[in-house]
N, C-alpha and C positions, 0 to 999 in steps of 0.2 A: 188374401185377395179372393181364394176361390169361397172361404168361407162370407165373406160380406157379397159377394154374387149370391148366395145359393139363400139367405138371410132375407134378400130384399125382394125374393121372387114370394107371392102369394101363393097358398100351400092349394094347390089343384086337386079338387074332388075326380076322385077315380072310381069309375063302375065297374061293376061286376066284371063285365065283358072281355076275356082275356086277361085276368089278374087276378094273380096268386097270391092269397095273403098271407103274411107269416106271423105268427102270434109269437109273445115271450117263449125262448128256450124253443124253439124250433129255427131248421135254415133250409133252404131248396136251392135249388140249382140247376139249370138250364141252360140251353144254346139257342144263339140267335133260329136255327134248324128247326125250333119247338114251333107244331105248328097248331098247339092247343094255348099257352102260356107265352105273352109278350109283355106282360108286368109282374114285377115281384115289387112288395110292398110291405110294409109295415107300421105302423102309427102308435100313440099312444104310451112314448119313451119319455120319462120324465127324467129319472136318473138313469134308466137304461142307454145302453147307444144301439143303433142301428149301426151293419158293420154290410159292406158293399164289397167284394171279392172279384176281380176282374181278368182275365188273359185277355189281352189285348190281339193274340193272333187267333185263338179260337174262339173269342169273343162267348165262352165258357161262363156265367155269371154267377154268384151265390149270395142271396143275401139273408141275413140274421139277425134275432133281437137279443142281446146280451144283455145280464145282467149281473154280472160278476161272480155266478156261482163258481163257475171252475173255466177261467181266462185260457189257462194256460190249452189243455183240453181240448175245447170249442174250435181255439184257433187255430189247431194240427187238424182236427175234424175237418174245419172248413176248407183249410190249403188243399189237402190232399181229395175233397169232392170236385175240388176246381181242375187238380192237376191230373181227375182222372178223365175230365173228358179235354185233354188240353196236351199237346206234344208238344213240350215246353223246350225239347231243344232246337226246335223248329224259330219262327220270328216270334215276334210279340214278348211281351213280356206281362207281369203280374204286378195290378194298381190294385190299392185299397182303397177308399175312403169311410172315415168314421164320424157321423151323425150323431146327435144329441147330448142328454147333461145339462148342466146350468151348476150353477154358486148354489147348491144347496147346504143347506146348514150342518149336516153332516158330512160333507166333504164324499159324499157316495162316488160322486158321479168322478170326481178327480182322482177318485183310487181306480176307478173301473179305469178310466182314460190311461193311466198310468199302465195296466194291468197290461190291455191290447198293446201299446208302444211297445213295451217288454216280453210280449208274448210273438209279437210279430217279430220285431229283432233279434229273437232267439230262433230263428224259420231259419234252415239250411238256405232256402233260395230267394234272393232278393227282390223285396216285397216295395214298390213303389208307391209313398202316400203321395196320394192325389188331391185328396179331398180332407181337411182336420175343420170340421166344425163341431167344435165337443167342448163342455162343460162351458168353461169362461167365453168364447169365442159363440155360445150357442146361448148365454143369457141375456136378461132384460130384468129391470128393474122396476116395480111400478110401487110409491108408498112404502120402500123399504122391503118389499117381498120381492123374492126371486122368482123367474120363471122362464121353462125354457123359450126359445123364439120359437124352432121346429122341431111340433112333436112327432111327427113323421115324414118318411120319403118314400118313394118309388123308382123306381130304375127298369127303363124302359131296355128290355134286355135286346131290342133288333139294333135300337141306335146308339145304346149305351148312356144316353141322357139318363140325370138323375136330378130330380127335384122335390121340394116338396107337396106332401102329401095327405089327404083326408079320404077314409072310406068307409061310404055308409055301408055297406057288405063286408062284415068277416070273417063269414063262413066256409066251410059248412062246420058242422059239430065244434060250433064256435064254446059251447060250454063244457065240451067236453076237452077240448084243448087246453080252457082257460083251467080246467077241476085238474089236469093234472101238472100244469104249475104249480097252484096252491097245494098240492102235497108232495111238490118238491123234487122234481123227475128232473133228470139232465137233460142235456139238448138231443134235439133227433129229428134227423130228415125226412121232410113227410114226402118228397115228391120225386117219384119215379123219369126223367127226363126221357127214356130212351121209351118207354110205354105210354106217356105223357097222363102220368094218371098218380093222383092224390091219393097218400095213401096216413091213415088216421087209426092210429093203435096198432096191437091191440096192448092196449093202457090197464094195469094193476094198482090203487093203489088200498090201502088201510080204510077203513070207518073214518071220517075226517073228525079228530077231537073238537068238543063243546060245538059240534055244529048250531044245535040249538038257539044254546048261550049266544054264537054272534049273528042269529038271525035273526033276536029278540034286539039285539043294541041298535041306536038309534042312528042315523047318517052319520053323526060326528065322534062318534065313538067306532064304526066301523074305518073311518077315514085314518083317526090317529092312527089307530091300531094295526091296519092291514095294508098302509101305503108308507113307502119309503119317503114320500115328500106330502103332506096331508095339504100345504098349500097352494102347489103347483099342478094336483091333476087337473087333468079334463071334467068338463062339469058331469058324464056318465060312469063316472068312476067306481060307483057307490050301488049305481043298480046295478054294472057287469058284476060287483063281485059279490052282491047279493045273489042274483042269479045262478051267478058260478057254485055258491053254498047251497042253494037249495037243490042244484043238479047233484053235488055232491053226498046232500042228506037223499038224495031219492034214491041215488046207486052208491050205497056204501061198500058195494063187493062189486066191480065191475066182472069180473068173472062171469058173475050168473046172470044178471039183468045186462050186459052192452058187450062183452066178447066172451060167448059160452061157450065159441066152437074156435076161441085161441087166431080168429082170424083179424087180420086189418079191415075198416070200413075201408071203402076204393070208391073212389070219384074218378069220371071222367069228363069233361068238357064236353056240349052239347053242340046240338049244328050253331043256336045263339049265344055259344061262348060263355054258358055257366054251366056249373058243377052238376053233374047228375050220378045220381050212385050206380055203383054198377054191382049186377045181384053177382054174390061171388060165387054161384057155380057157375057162372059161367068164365072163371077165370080156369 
C-alpha cells in the first residue's frame, strides 16, 4: 500500500535551497535541529536503492544511495550514524524505508533488495520497514522494456515526509564525487551535522585506465559499457559520465592537483541556503 502511495505521487523538483544531495556511495545524516540542511535527497537509481534511516524519537535521519558493493558494511555504517545521535533507549524507535530497482534483466536490483533485507535483519536492534518500494513493486513496463517508476526521493528531515524526487543541483564538486565512484571508493559520510558543514575528500585515487579509449566511444558504446541498465537510464546519463572521465583524465593524482595539503573541501550553507566553500584556514 505504502509503496502504490508513494508510485502515484509526481516526482517533485527540489532546489538548492536547503538540500543536501547525496550521490552514489556516499550517506549524511542529520536532525530535525539542523539549521543549515531540511532535505536529504538523492536521484538517479536505476538498479541502485535509495535507503532512508529513521529514529522516530530523535527524529535522527540518514539517508544513502546503495549499490551493492558491500551491503553488509554500509548498513552497520548507516545504523550506528543514526544511533549516534539517537538515545535509543529512550522512546521512538528505528524505520527504514527502501526506494528503487525495477525487473532488470540482470536481476541486479533483486540481489541488492535481497542483500539490505538480510543486512538489516542481521542488526542487533530492531529495524522497522516502513516503506518497500524496490525492484518489482518499483517497475513499469513500456514495449517490453523495464523501467524504474522512481528514480529518486527526498526526505524532508523536519516532517519526516518522504517523496519523490528530481534535482536540477547536485553539487557541489559534483564531478569529483561522481570520479571517485567510478574508481571504485566505499561509502563515506560527507556531512558533519553537529558543524552543519559538507565535507568533500580528501579523495585518492589511481590514473583512471583507457581513459582516452572511452572518451573517444560513442554514446552507445559508453551506455552498454559503463551502466548497469543501458536501457533504463535517465536521458543525462551519458554526459555525467563523460564528464565525470574527463575530470578524471584532467586529475589523474588527486594528490597534487585537488588535495595537496591532505585536507577535505568544506562547505557551508549561505544566508540563501546554498553551499558556499569555506577557506579552510579558517577551520
Amino acid at each position: 500500500e505504502k509503496a502504490k502511495l508513494l508510485r502515484s505521487q509526481p516526482a517533485q523538483i527540489v532546489e538548492p535551497k536547503g538540500l543536501l544531495y547525496v550521490q552514489q556511495r556516499e550517506f549524511a545524516v542529520t536532525t530535525p535541529k539542523d539549521g543549515s540542511v531540511s532535505i536529504l535527497g538523492s536521484d538517479d537509481a536505476t538498479t541502485c536503492h535509495i535507503v532512508v534511516l529513521r529514529h522516530t524519537g530523535s527524529g535522527a535521519t540518514c539517508l544513502t544511495h546503495c549499490d551493492g558493493s558491500d551491503t553488509e558494511a554500509e548498513v552497520s555504517l548507516i545504523m550506528s550514524s543514526v544511533k549516534s545521535f539517537s538515545n535509543t533507549t529512550g522512546y521512538g524507535r528505528l524505520e527504514v524505508h527502501l526506494v528503487g530497482g525495477f525487473n532488470d534483466d540482470r536481476q541486479l536490483s533483486q540481489k541488492l533488495t535481497n542483500q539490505l533485507l538480510r543486512a538489516f535483519d542481521l542488526q542487533p536492534d530492531d529495524v522497522h520497514l516502513v516503506t518497500f518500494c524496490v525492484t518489482e513493486l518499483n517497475d513499469r513496463e513500456e514495449k517490453d522494456i523495464h523501467f524504474p517508476i522512481i528514480y529518486g526521493i527526498a526526505v524532508n528531515v523536519k516532517t519526516a515526509e518522504i517523496f519523490p524526487a528530481t534535482f536540477p543541483e547536485k553539487g557541489p564538486d559534483e564531478d569529483l564525487r561522481s570520479a571517485r565512484v567510478l574508481t571504485g571508493a566505499t561509502l563515506t559520510n560527507i556531512y558533519d551535522a553537529k558543524m552543519e558543514q559538507l565535507h568533500i575528500g580528501p579523495y585518492f585515487w589511481r590514473p583512471f585506465p583507457h581513459v582516452d579509449f572511452w572518451l573517444e566511444q560513442d554514446d552507445e558504446q559508453i551506455l552498454q559499457n559503463l551502466s548497469t541498465s543501458p536501457l533504463a537510464e535517465p536521458p543525462h546519463f551519458v554526459s555525467h559520465i563523460r564528464s565525470t572521465l574527463a575530470f578524471l583524465k584532467e586529475h589523474p593524482f588527486p594528490s597534487r592537483s585537488l588535495f595537496p595539503d591532505r585536507k577535505p573541501r568544506i562547505y557551508k550553507k549561505n544566508e540563501e541556503g546554498l553551499w558556499e566553500q569555506v577557506c579552510s584556514d579558517k577551520i
